[in-house]
C-alpha positions in Angstrom: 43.6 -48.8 -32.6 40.5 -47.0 -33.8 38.0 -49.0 -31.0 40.5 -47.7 -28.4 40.2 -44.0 -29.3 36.4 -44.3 -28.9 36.9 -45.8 -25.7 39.1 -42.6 -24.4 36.2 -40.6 -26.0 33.5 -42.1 -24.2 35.5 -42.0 -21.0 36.2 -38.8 -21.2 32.8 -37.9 -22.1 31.6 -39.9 -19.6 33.5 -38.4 -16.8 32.8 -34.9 -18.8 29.1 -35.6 -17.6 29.3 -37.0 -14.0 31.5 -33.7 -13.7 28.8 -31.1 -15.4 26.2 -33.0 -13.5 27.8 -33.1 -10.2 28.9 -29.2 -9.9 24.8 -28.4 -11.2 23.4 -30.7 -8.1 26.0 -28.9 -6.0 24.9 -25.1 -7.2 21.3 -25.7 -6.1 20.1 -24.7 -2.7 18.6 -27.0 -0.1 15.0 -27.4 0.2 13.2 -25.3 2.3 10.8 -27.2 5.2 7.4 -26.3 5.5 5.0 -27.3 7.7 0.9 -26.8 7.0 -1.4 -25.8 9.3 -4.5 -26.2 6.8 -6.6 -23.4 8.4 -6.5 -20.7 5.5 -3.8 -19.1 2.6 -1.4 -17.5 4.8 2.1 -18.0 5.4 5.5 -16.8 7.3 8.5 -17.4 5.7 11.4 -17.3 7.9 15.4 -17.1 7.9 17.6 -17.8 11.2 20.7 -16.5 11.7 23.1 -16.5 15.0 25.2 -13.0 16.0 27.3 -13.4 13.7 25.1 -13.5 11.1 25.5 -17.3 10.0 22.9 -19.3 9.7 21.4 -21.3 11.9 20.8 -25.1 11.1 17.7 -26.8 12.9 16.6 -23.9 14.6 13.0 -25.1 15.8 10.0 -22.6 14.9 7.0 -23.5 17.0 3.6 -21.5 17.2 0.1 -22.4 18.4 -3.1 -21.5 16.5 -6.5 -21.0 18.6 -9.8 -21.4 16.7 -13.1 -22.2 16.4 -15.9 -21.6 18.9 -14.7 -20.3 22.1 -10.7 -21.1 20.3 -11.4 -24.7 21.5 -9.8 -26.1 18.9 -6.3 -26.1 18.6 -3.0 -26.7 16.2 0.5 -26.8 17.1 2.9 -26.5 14.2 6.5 -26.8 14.6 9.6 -26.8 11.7 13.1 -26.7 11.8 15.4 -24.1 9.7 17.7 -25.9 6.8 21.3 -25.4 6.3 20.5 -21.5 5.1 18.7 -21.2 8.6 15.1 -20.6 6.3 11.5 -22.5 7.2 8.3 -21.9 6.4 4.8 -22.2 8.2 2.1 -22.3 5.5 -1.8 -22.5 6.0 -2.1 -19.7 8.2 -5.7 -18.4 8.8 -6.6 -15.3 7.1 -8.1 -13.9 10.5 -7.2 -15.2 13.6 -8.7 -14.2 16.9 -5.4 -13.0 17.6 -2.2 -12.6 16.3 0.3 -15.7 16.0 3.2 -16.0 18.5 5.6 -18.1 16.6 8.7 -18.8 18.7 11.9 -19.3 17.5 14.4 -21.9 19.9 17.9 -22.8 19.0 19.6 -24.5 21.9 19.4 -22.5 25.2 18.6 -19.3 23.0 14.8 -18.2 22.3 13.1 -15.5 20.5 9.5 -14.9 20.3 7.6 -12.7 17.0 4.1 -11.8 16.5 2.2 -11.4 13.6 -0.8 -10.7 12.5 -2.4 -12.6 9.1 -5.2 -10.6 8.7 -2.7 -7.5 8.7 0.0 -8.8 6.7 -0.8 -12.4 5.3 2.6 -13.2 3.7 4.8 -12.0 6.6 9.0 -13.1 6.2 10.9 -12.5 9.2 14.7 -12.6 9.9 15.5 -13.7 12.8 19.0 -13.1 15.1 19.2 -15.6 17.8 22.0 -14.5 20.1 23.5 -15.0 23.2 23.2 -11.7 25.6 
């Protein structure tokens, strides 16, 4: 009798567990992409949403970066949002000839921003992608 009251305590503290442990995997948020260009320290960080202000899953972000001697050189970067409609494009350069045209494309619907790194080097934008 006594081996079969561990057993129900193990169980249940086994099950206790896989329960604690499940509902802590489920509390944390996905994992943000990013994508590196390797050409300096800056970044944009940004967050998709649709008109309704849900986010926007796999939401392609796209920019191309110019540089070097007569911008000859080239990098194309592109990311897709998560499930909480956020990417990130990382290893911006401090001071482009000119200012980054990322563009934003989900489905038939496109938006275009510009920034500027050597104006604001950690830029975040929030995005509403919607039909007009």
């Amino acid at each position: 009798m006594w081996l079969g009251e561990v057993s129900s305590v193990r169980f249940i503290g086994a099950v206790l567990f896989l329960f604690l442990r499940g509902g802590l995997l489920a509390a944390q948020a996905p994992q943000i992409p990013v994508v590196d260009g390797g050409l300096g320290s800056c970044r944009a960080d940004f967050t998709v949403k649709d008109g309704s202000d849900k986010p926007i899953y796999n939401a392609k972000i796209h920019v191309l970066i110019k540089y070097g001697f007569l911008s000859k050189r080239k990098t194309e970067l592109e990311v897709g949002t998560n499930s909480d409609g956020k990417a990130s494009v990382t290893g911006l350069p401090n001071l482009p000839k000119r200012p980054l045209e990322f563009s934003i494309k989900s489905g038939t619907v496109e938006k275009t921003v510009t920034e500027d790194p050597s104006d604001n080097c950690n830029a975040k934008f929030d995005v509403t992608l919607s039909v007009r």
